[in-house]
N, C-alpha and C positions, 0 to 999 in steps of 0.2 A: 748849059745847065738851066733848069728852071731860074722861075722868081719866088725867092720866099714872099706868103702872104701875110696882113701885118690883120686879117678881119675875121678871124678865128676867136681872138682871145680877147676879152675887155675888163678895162679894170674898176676897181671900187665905186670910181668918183664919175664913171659912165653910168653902170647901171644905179648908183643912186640919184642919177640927173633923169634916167627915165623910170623911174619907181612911177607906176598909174599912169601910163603910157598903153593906151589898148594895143597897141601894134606889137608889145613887147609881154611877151608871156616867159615867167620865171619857172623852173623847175629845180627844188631838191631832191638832190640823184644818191642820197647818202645812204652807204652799206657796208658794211665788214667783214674783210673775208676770213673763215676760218680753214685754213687750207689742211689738208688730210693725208693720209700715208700715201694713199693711191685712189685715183678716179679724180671725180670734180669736186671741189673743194665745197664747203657749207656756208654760208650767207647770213647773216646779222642785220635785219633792215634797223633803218634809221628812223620807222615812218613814226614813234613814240616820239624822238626827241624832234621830229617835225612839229607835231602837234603841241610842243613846250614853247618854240620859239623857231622861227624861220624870218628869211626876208621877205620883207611885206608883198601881197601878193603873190609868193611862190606856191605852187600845188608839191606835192609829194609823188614822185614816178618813181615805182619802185623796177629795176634791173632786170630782176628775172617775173614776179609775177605780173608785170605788165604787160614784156616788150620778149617775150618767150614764148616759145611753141609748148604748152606744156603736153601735148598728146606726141610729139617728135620723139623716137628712141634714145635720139643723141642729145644729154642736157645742154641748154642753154641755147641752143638753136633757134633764132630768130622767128617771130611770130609773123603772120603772115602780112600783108601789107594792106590788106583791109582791116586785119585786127587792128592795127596801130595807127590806120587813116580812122577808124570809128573812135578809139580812144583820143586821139589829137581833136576830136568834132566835140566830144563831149567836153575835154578842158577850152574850147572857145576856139581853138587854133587853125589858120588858117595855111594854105602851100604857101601863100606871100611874110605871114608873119615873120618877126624876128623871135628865135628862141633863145635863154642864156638858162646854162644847165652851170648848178656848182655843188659839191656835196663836200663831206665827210668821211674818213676811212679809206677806201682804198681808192685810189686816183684813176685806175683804169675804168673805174664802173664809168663814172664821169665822161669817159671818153668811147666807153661802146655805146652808152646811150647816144652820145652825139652821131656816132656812126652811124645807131639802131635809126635814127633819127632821118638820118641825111639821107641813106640807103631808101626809105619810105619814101622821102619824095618832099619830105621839109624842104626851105629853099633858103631858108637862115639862120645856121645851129650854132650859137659861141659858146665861149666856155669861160664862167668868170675864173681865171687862171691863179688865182691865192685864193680862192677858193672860201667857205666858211669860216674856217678859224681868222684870218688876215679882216673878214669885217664882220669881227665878234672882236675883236682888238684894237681897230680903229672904230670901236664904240659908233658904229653905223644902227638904221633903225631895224629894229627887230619885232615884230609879232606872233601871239598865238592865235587869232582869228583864221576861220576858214575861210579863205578867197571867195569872192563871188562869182559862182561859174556863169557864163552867157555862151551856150551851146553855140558850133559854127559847122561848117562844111569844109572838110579837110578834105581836098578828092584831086592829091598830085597824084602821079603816077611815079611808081618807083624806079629806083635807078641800078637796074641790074647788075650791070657793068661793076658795081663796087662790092661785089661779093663773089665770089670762088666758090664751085664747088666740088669735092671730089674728085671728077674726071676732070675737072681744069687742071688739079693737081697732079693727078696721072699722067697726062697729058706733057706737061712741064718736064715733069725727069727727063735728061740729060738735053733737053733743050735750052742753050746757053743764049736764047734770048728774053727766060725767063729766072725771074731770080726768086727765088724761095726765103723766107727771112722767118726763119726758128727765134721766137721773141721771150723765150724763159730764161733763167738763167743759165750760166755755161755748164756748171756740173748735169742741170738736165739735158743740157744738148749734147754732153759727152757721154750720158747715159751713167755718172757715177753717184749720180746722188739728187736727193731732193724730190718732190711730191712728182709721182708716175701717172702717166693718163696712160692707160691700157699697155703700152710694152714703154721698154726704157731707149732713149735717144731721140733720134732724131729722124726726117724725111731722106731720102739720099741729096747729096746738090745742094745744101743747104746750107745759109751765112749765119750765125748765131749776132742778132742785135737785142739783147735784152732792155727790154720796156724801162727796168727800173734805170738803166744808165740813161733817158732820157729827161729824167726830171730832178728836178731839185731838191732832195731825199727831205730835206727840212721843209718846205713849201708844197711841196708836189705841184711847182708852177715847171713850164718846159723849159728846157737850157735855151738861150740864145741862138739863131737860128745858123750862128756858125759853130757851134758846140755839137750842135744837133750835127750838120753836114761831117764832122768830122767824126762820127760814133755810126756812121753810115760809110765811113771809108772801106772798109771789110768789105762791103757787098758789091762796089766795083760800078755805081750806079752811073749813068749817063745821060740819061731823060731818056731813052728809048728803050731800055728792057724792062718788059711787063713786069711789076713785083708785086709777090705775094705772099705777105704774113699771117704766120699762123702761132697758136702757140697750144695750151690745153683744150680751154673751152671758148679761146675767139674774145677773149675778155682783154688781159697783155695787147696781144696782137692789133687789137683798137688803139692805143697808145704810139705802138708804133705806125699803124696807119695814120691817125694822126698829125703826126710828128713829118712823116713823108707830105703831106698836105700842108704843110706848115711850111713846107721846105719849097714848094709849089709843083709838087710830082701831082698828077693825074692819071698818071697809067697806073694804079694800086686798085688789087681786090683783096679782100680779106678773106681767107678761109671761112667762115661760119663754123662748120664742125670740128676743123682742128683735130688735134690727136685723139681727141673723145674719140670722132666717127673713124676717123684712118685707121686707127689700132686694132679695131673691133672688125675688121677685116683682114684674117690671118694672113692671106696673101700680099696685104700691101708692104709693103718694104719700109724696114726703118734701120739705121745704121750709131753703131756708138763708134765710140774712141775720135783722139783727135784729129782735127781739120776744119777750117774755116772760123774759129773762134775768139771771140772779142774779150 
């Protein structure tokens, strides 16, 4: 079995030791989701109460109108990887820099951005793990000042390998050296209940690990990396079969990604499209009722 990694996640009294630190660029990732009957849910930025008060030096990255394809049929589908090398060039940031992402509201956003992030070709994405509320409580320093941008040249190259697309998923069904990981909750994976992306259920072959049982519902910091390992029992992991989480619109399914990098798995691609794009293709296969469920 892998090595869990311990350089993902950093706490309070790190990043206030490198506050004005050029090497280290802050971003607030804060958004709220308003989830909906069916389709993809609606979004609440946070970039107002950025502009009231943030950690000193953070810029404001917002989720979707940043780090999104907005001409892609399928919402929330990752922007291209120049778009978000030009945007990384204009907030200063470099492939070598170090990034620490922390927001507000819903805990996934936090963690596709890191994704959005790594997948581009960043080369050091943390996540401060108690996130805003924990140093707005420990009375840490807080400003309303616009950072000073110093434009850079962001020019990694992306890392493909950590995204899935479609035919990868296609491809998968009944091939039991890949593992599928359905990351909503179980009533959606059993197709009984709760917000629908285009039909109800799930992919065939598929383990239900819902995102929300990896964190700490009070904190939204992640469970300890043997909590973790054991809320991934279901899926039968071994370090050598390829996994692939998906969930609606690829938001969830970053969490669990995540989470699997936390644990020190490497072989994870994430869906991008998820059930937005699978669904919207009548012939692709989706299956309810029970089996595989956590």
């Amino acid at each position: 079995m892998p090595e869990p990694r311990t350089d993902l996640l950093v706490e309070p009294d790190w990043l206030e030791a490198h506050l004005g630190d050029p090497s280290v660029h802050v971003f607030d990732c804060s958004l709220t989701r308003v989830p909906q009957t069916s389709g993809a849910s609606l979004w609440h930025s946070g970039r107002e109460d950025w502009e009231k008060a943030h950690i000193p030096g953070a810029f404001y990255l917002h989720m979707i109108d940043d780090l999104c394809d907005a001409t892609s049929p399928v919402p929330l589908t990752l922007a291209r990887q120049e778009t978000v090398a030009s945007l990384l060039s204009e907030f200063g940031v470099t492939p070598d820099a170090t990034i620490v992402l922390y927001g507000s509201g819903s805990f996934s956003v936090v963690h596709r951005v890191w994704w959005a992030l790594t997948v581009c070709g960043a080369g050091d994405v943390r996540i401060l793990d108690s996130g805003w509320r924990r140093w707005l409580e420990e009375g840490r320093p807080v400003e309303a000042d616009w950072p000073v941008i110093r434009p850079a040249v962001f020019d990694a190259k992306a890392r493909d390998s950590m995204s899935a697309t479609r035919d990868d998923v296609a491809s998968a069904l009944g091939d039991t050296s890949i593992c599928l990981i359905h990351s909503l909750e179980s009533e959606q994976f059993l197709g009984t209940g709760g917000q629908v992306y285009g039909r109800a259920g799930r992919i065939p072959g598929s383990v239900n690990v819902p995102a929300r049982c990896l964190v700490n519902p009070e904190t939204g910091c992640f469970l300890p990396a043997s909590e973790l390992a054991k809320a991934f029992e279901p899926a039968g992991l071994d370090g050598r079969r390829k996994i692939i989480p998906y969930c609606g619109g690829g938001i969830a399914a970053s969490t669990v990604f995540l989470a699997l990098t936390l644990l020190g798995y490497d072989n994870v691609s994430l869906y991008d499209g998820s059930l937005l794009e699978w669904t919207s293709d009548p012939a692709a296969p989706m299956v309810t009722g029970p089996e595989n469920v956590t």
